[in-house]
C-alpha positions, 0 to 999 in steps of 0.5 A: 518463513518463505513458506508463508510468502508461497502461500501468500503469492498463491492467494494472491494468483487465484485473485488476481485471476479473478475476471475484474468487473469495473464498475466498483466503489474506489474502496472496493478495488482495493486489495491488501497482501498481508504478511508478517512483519518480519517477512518484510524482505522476503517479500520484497525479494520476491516482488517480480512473483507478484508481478508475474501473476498479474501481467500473466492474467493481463494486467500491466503491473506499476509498482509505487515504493513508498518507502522514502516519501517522508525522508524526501519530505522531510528534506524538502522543508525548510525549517527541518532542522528546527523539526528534529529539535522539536519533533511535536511541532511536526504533528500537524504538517502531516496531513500536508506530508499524507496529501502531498504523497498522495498527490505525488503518486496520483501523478505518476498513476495518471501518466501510467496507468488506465483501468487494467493496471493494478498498482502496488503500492509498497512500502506503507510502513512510512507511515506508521507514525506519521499517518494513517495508511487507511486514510492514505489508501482512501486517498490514494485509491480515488485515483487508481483508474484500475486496481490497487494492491497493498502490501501491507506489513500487520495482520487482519482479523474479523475486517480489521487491519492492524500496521505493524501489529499495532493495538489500534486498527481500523476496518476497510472495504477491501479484499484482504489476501493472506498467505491462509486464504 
């Protein structure tokens, strides 16, 4: 099993080493690591590898954890209780829930972050449910001033990525890093 997060973290090495050119479309400064869900800890353990490559080649490392985006959230509305009870009637607070996350972390991006910083963002699991992490990545990725690494829990096959291997999928312009690159 961690063999499969070896490979990844070496696709992930011979990228990363690749000289960045800066004038690319937002899309295109987007890279997904996909694993396997099931290697989800593994990876996580195994996180400071990553950031080791990258700032080996140069690039300062700032990592965003989404993981409790939406249980903050959630704590923060007032009518929460009355969401629990009825769960449907969330549906479409979570557009304000995707852009209000995002707007959370281009703050942080804006304060730490210039065009030699990759961002990791982890954790994009949050929003199988709630949100589209395709949507939340083309949001997110407007404000990345560098580039913006995914690591991103599903598969991908003939450009399309699917969350937690979910039927549905979506195709996406980044460069997708697999532990069989």
């Amino acid at each position: 099993m961690s063999n499969r997060i070896n490979r990844l973290i070496q696709s992930y090495n011979r990228q990363i080493s690749i000289p960045w050119v800066h004038n690319l479309a937002d899309e295109q400064r987007v890279m997904f690591a996909v694993y396997h869900r099931e290697d989800e800890l593994r990876l996580r353990a195994r996180l400071e590898e990553f950031k080791l490559a990258t700032e080996s080649c140069g690039h300062p490392w700032l990592e965003l954890d989404m993981t409790h985006l939406f249980p903050e959230w959630m704590a923060s509305q007032k009518y929460r209780e009355e969401y629990f009870a009825d769960p449907e009637s969330l549906q479409p607070k979570y557009k304000r829930f995707i852009s209000q996350s995002v707007e959370k972390l281009a703050a942080i991006i804006a304060e730490k972050a210039d065009n030699n910083t990759l961002i990791a963002l982890v954790g994009c699991a949050t929003l199988f449910g709630f949100g589209s992490v395709s949507d939340f990545v083309k949001q997110l990725s407007a404000h990345v001033p560098g580039r913006l690494l995914v690591m991103f829990p599903g598969e991908y096959e003939n450009n399309i990525y699917r969350l937690l291997d979910a039927r549905d999928g979506w195709g996406y312009q980044a460069i997708a890093i697999m532990a069989d690159n």
